[in-house]
C-alpha positions in Angstrom: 115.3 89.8 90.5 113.7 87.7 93.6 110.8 89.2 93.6 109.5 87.8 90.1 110.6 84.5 91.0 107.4 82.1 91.5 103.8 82.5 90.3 102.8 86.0 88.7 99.7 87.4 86.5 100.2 89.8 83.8 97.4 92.3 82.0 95.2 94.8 83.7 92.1 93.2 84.2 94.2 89.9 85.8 96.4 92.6 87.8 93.1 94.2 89.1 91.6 90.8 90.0 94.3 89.4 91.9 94.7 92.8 94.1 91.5 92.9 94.4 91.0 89.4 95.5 94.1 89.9 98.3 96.3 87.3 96.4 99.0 90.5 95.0 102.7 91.2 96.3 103.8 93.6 94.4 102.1 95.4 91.3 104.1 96.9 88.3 102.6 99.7 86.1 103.2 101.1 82.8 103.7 104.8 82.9 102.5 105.3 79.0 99.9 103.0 79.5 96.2 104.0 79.0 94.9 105.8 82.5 91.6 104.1 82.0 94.0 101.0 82.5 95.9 101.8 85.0 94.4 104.3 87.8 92.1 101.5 88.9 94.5 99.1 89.5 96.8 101.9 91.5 93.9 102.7 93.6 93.1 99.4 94.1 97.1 98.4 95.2 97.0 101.9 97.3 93.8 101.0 99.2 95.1 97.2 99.9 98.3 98.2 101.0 100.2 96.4 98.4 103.2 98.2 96.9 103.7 99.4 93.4 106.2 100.1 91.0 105.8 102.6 88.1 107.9 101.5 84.9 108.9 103.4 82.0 107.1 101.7 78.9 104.7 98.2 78.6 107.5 97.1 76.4 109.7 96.8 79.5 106.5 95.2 81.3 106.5 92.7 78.9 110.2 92.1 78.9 110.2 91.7 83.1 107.6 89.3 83.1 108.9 87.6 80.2 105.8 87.9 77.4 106.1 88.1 73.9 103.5 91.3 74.4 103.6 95.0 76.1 101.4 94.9 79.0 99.8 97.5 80.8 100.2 95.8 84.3 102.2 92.9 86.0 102.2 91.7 89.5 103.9 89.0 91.4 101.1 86.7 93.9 102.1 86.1 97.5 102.2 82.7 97.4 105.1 82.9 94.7 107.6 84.6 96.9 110.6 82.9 98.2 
């Protein structure tokens, strides 16, 4: 998948940050993630314009960006798209 090709952050509070901070692509979502977790970081994607992707389990977070751990969040930076 091109899109996770280059530099990306993984876990909520570095998701958040990086949307926050204007530096996020695209952002991907666990659906049976904690709320608490994740309806900042969708508000904060929704409000900065940058898409979002929900996906089924953090497992499968973990296995797209290629950690040994479920994650809550991933998202790919601008300046690592090709």
């Amino acid at each position: 998948m091109a899109l996770l090709e280059g530099k990306r952050v993984v876990g909520s509070r570095q998701v958040l940050k990086s949307v926050q901070q204007g530096n996020a692509r695209q952002v991907f979502l666990a659906r049976d993630a904690d709320l608490r977790l994740t309806d900042d970081i969708a508000a904060a994607a929704i409000s900065n314009g940058v898409p979002l992707v929900w996906i089924e389990s953090m497992q499968d977070i973990g296995r797209l960006f290629k950690v040994s751990v479920p994650s809550a969040a991933g998202a790919v930076l601008n300046d690592g798209i090709k």
